[in-house]
C-alpha positions in Angstrom: 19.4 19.8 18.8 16.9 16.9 18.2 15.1 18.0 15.0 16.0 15.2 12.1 17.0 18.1 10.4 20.1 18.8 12.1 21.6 15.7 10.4 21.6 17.4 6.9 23.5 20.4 9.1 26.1 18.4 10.2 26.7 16.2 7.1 27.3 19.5 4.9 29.2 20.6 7.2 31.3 17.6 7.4 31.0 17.1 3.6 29.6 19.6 1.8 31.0 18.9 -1.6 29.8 15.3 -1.5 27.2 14.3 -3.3 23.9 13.8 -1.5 21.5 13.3 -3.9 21.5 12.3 -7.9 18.9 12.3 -10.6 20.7 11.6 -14.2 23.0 14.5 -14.8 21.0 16.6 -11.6 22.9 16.4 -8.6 22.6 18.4 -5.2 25.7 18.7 -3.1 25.0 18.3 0.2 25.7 21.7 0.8 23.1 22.6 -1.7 20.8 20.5 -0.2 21.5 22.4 2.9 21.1 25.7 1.8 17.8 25.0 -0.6 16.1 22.8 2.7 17.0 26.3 4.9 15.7 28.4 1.8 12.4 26.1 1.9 12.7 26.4 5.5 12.3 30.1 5.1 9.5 30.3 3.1 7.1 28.0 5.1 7.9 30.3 8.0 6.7 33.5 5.7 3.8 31.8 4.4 2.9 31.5 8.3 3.9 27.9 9.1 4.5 27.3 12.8 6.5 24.3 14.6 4.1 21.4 14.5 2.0 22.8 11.8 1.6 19.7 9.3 2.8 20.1 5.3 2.0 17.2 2.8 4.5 16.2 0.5 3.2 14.3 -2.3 6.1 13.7 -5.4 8.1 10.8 -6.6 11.2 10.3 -6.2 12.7 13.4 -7.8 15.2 15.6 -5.8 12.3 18.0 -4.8 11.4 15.3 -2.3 14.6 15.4 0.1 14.3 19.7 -0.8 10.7 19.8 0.4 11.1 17.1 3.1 14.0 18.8 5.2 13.1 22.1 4.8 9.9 21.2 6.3 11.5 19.7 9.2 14.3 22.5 8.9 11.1 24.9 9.4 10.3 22.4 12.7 7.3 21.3 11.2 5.9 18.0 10.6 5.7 16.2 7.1 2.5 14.2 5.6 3.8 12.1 2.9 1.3 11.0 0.3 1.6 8.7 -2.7 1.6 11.4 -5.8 -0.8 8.1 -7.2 -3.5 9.0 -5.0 -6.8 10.1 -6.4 -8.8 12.8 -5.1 -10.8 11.4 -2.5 -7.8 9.4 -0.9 -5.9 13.2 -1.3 -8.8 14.6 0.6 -9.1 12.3 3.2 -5.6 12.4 4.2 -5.0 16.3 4.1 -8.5 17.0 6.4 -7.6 14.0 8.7 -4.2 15.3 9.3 -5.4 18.9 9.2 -2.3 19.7 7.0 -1.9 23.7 6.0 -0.8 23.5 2.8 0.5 20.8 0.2 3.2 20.6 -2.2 2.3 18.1 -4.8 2.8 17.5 -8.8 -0.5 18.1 -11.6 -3.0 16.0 -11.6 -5.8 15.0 -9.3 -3.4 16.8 -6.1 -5.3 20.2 -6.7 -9.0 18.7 -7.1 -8.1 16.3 -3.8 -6.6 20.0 -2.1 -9.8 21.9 -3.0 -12.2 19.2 -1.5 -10.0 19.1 1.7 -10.3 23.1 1.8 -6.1 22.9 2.2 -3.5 25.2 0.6 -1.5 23.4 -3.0 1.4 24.7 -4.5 2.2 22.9 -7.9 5.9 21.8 -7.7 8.0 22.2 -11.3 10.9 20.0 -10.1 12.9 21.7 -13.2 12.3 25.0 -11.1 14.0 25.0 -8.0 13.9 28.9 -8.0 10.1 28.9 -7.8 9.8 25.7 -5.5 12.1 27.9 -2.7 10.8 31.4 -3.5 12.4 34.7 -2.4 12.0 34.4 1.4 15.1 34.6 3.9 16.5 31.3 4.5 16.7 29.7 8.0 19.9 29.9 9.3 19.5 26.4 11.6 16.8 24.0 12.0 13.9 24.6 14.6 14.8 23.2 17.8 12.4 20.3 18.3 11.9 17.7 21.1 13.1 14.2 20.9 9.1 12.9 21.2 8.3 16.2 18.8 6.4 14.5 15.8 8.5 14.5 12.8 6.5 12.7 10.4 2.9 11.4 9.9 2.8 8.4 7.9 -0.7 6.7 6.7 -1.1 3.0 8.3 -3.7 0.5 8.5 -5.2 -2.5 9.9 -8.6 -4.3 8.8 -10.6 -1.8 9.8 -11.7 1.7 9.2 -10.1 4.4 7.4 -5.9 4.4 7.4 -4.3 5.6 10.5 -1.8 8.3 11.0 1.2 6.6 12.7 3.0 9.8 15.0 7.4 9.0 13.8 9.3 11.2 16.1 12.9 12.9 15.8 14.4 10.6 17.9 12.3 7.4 16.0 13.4 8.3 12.9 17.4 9.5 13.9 17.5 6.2 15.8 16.6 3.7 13.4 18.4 5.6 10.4 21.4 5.1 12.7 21.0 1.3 13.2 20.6 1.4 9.3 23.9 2.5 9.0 25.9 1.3 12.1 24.4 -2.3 12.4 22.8 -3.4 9.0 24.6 -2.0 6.2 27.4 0.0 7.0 27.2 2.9 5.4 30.0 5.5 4.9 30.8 8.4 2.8 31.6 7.2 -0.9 28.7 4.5 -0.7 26.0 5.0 -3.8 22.4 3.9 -2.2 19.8 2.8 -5.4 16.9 4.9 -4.7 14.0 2.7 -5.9 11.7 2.2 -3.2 9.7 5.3 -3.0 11.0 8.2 -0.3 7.3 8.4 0.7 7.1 5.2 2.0 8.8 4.3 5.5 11.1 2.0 4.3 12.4 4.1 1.0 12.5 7.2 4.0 14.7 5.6 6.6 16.7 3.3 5.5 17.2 5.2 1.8 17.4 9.5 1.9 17.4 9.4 6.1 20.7 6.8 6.4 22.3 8.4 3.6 21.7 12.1 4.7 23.1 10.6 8.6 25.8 9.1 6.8 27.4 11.3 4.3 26.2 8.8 1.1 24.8 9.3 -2.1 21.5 8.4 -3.5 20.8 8.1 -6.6 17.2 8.2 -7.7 14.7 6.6 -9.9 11.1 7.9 -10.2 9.7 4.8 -11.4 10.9 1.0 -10.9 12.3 -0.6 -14.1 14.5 -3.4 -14.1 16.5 -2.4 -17.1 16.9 1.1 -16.4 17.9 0.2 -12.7 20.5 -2.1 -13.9 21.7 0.6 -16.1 22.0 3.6 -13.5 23.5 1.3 -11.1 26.6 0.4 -13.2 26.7 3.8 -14.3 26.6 5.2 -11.0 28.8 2.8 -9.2 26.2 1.6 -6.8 26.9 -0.2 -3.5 23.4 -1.1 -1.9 20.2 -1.7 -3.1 17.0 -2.2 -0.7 13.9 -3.0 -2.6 10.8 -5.5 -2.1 11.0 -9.1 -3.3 9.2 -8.0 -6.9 11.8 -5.7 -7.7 14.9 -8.9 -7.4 12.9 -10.9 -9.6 12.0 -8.7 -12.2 15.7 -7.5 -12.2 16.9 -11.5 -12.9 14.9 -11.6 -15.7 16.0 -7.9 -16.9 19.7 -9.3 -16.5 19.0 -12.8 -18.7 19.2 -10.4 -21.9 21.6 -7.2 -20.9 25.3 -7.1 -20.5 25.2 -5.2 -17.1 28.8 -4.7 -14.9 27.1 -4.0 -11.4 30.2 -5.6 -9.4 30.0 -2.5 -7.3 27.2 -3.9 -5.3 28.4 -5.1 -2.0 25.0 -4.9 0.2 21.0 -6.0 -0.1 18.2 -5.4 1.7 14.7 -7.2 1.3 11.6 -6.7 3.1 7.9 -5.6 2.4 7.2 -9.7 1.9 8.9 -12.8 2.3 11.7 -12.8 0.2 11.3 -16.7 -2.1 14.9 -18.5 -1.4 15.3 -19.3 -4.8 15.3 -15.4 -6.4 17.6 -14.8 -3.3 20.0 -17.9 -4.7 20.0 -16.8 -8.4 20.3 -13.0 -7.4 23.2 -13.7 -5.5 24.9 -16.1 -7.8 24.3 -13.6 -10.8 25.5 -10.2 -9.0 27.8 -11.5 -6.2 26.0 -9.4 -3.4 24.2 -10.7 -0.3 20.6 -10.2 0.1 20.2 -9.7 4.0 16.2 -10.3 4.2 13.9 -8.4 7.6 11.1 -6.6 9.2 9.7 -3.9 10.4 6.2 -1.4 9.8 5.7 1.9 9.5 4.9 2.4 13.4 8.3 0.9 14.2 10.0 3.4 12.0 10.0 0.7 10.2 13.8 -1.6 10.6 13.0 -3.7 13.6 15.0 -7.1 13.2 17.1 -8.0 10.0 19.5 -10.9 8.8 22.9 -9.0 9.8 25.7 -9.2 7.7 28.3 -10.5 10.7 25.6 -13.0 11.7 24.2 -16.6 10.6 21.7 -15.8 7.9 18.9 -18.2 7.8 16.8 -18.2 4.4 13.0 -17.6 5.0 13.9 -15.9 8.0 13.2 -12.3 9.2 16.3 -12.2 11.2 16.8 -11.2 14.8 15.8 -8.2 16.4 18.2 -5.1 15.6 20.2 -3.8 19.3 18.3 -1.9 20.9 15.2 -3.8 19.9 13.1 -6.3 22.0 10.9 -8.8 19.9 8.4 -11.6 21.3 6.0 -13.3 20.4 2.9 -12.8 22.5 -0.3 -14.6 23.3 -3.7 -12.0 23.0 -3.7 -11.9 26.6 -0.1 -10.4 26.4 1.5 -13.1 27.8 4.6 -14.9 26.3 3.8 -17.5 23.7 5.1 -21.2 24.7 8.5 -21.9 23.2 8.0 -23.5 19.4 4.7 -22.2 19.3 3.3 -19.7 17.1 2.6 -16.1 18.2 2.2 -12.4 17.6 4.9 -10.6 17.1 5.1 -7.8 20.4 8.0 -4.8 19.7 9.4 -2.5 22.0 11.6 0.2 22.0 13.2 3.2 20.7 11.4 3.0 17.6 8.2 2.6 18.5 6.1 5.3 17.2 4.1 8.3 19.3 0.7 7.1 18.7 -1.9 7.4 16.1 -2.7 10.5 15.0 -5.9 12.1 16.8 -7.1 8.1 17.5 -6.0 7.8 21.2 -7.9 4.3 21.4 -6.6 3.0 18.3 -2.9 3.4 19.5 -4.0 2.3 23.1 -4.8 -1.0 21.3 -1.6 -1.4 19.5 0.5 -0.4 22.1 -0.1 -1.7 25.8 3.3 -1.4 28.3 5.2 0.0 25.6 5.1 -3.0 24.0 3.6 -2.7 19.9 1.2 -5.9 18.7 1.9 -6.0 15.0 -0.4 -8.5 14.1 1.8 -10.6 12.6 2.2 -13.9 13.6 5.9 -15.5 13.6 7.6 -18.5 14.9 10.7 -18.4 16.5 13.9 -21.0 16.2 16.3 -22.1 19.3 18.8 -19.6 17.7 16.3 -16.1 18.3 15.4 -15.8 14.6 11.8 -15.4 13.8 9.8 -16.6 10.8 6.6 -15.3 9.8 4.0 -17.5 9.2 0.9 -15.6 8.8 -0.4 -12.1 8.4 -3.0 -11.4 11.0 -3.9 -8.4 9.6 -5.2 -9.2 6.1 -3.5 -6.3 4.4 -2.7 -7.1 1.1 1.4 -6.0 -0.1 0.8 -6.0 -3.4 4.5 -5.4 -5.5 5.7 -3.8 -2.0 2.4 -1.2 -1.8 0.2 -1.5 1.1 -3.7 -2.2 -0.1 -6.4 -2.0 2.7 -8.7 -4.9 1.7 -11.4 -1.9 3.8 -10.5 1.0 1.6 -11.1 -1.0 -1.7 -14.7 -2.5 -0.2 -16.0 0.1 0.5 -15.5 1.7 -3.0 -17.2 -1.3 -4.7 -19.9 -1.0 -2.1 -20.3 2.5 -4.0 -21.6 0.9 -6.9 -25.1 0.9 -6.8 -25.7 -3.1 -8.0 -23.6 -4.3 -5.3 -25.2 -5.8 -2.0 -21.6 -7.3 -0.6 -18.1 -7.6 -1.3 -15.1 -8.8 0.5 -11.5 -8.2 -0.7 -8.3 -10.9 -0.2 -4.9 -11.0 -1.2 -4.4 -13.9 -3.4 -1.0 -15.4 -4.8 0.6 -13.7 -7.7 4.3 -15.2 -8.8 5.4 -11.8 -10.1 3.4 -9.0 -7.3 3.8 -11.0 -4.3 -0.1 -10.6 -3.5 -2.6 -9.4 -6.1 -5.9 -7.7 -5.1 -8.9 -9.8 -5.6 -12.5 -9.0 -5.1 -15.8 -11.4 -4.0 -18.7 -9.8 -5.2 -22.9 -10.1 -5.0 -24.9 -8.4 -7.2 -28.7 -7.2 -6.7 -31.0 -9.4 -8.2 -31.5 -8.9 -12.7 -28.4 -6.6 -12.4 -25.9 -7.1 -15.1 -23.0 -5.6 -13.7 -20.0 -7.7 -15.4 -15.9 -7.3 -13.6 -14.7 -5.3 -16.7 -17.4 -2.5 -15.5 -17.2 -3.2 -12.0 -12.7 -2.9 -12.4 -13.5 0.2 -13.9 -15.7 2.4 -11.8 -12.8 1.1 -9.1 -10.1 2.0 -11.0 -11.3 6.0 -11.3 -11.7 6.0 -7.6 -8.2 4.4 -6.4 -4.4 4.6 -6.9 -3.6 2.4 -9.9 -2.1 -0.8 -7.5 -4.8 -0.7 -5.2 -8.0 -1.4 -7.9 -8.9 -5.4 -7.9 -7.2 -7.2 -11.1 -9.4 -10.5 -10.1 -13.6 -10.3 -9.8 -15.5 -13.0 -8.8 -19.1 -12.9 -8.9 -20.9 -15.2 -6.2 -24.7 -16.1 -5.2 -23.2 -15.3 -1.3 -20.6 -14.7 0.6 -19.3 -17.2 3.4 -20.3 -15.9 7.0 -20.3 -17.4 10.4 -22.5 -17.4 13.0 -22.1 -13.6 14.1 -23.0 -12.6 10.1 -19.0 -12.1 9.9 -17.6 -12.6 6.5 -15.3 -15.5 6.7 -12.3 -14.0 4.5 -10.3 -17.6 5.6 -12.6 -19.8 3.4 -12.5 -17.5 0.0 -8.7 -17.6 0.6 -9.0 -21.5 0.7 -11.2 -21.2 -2.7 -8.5 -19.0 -4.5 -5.4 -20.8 -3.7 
């Protein structure tokens, strides 16, 4: 039995009294998260979902999400997770791209984005789990699925065009959920994971609900990141590891400067989404007495691909060394090996690499050549096998741990009727990592000003993606070719 699913089998099994997942005073057992995932399970298969079909799950972190997300793959099909932030046309794009039947979402612009996509919705009430499962038979076992059997379709991107659907199989996702626990953090039954990165992101998935569910743990969530109230549920809860994004240890120093907080629970850290400032990492550590063990990895690697382990040297700065079972170089763009002490793209290869990209056979050709996965990152790497990143090839923009596609916000702004260019960077920001900010020419006698301009934006995107910086310039830098040099405005907002 391959299918993901059959880890929530065997874990209830094993432990069914335990619990899996915790919300407040809401818990599921994980043999009630068993039995509602087969209910679920049940009900796709009435409403005519077939192994394979695709079923988008958008909803924060609320116990719906692990409910919804295993019964899907309990029914063998594959899950779309969306950002419950998105607005209509991002909704749209992603349900008719990945040609999903039906999707489970929350109120607000989820039906209007469904209607323009032509795809199923069915409104989730997370206080009714009666209604979310309906009256159909429940699955007694998961689907049988194969080990290369898409599991999960999760929305990537580079520079260019529209986000890409990165293929996550069974065996990607039971693999690296399994180095989570084995090799990173050791997880075990009676461990409390802090749920605050969000389940529909790769890194919130995996290494949060997926190691947890593999290993017997609870998860305790949060539907939205604040410091305080984090601080709070994890002394109440008893917490043992946290995983977050290097915005969310800094804003929980500064929560912690004011509250009288007992979190001497925590044993285990993880950081990644950005480089992780060695100073946060120094007062964190001296203020709660847990290690921070800082690494890598992207949603087409499932995502954990190297890491500072806890039984190893761990160098500050560094993204660690690659996981076992993982080989990392650093590669020339002819493919060939970089020369040592020089820098490089990063090149990953095995288990973990993802399928493909969904329906873009080129596009994964590119990114994967010899079983070998380009990130576009560029990394140094030290006599001792650890790498450092030095630059992002790719000029996505992580703002606060959120992927933002420079692309996708251009070409909303080119919407706007005064405008004849823009270009969108990641600049600096001391409390987001990366804040979004847009380069803009007007049309000649328009009076477009950035509080108008931020607006018509803001209606169009999720709320972290809009630009919180507009500059307004006679022209934009270009090259020979007519290609906007994005390198130069970065040099003008540092």
């Amino acid at each position: 039995m391959t299918n993901l699913a059959a880890n929530l089998a065997r874990t209830a099994q094993q432990h069914p009294d335990a619990i899996a997942v915790k919300l407040d005073d809401a818990t599921l057992t994980y043999a009630e998260l068993r039995d509602a995932a087969a209910k679920f399970a049940g009900k796709l298969v009435a409403r005519g979902i077939r192994p394979g079909d695709r079923v988008a799950l958008s909803q924060p972190n609320l116990p719906t999400f692990p409910v919804i997300f295993y019964g899907t793959l309990w029914a063998g099909a594959t899950v779309v997770p969306m950002n419950p932030l998105f607005k209509p046309r991002e909704i749209a794009y992603y349900l008719s791209d990945s040609g999903a039947s039906v999707m489970f979402g929350m109120p607000g612009d989820g039906p209007q984005g469904a209607l323009e996509a032509g795809t199923d919705f069915e409104l989730v009430d997370p206080s009714d789990r009666a209604g979310l499962l309906g009256d159909a038979d429940p699955l007694p076992e998961p689907v049988e699925r194969a080990d290369d059997d898409t599991a999960v379709i999760l929305y990537t991107s580079g520079t260019t065009g529209r986000p890409k659907g990165a293929e996550l199989t069974h065996h990607n996702l039971d693999d690296n959920a399994r180095m989570v626990v084995d090799q990173l953090v050791h997880i075990g039954p009676g461990d409390v994971i802090m749920g605050c990165l969000p389940l529909f992101h790769v890194f919130g998935l995996t290494c949060g609900l997926n190691a947890a569910v593999v290993s017997g743990a609870t998860i305790t969530l949060i539907p939205r990141f604040e410091p305080v109230r984090v601080l709070e549920i994890m002394q109440r809860d008893k917490a043992t590891i946290f995983q977050g994004v290097p915005t969310m240890y800094n804003a929980m120093l500064v929560a912690a400067a004011d509250l009288e907080v007992d979190v001497s629970s925590l044993r285990t850290c993880c950081s990644g989404g950005a480089a992780l400032p060695g100073e946060v990492m120094r007062k964190f550590e001296e203020r709660f007495g847990a290690k921070i063990l800082e690494g890598y990895g992207l949603s087409e690697t499932s995502p954990v691909a190297s890491f500072n382990l806890p039984d190893r040297e761990r160098k500050v700065g560094s993204i660690g060394v690659p996981l076992d079972g993982v080989q990392m170089r650093l590669a020339e763009s002819d493919g060939s090996d970089t020369p040592a002490g020089e820098v490089g793209e990063i090149a990953i290869k095995g288990d973990l690499i993802m399928k493909g990209y969904w329906g873009r056979p080129e596009a994964t050709a590119e990114a994967v050549r010899d079983g070998w996965f380009y990130s576009g990152d560029l990394a140094r790497m030290d006599e001792d096998g650890y790498f450092f990143i030095v630059d992002r090839a790719k000029d996505m923009i992580i703002r606060g741990g959120y992927n933002v596609y420079p692309r996708e916000v251009e070409e909303v702004i080119y919407e706007h009727p005064d405008v004849v260019e823009a270009a969108v960077i990641g600049v600096p920001h001391e409390h987001y990592g990366e804040e979004v900010a847009a380069y803009v020419v007007v049309r000649a006698g328009s009076d477009l000003d950035s509080e108008t301009l931020t607006g018509f934006v803001r209606e169009r995107v999720a709320p972290y993606k809009y630009p919180r910086q507009i500059t307004f310039i006679e022209a934009l830098p270009k090259g020979a070719t007519g290609k906007i040099l994005k390198r130069e405005l970065r040099e003008v907002a540092q």
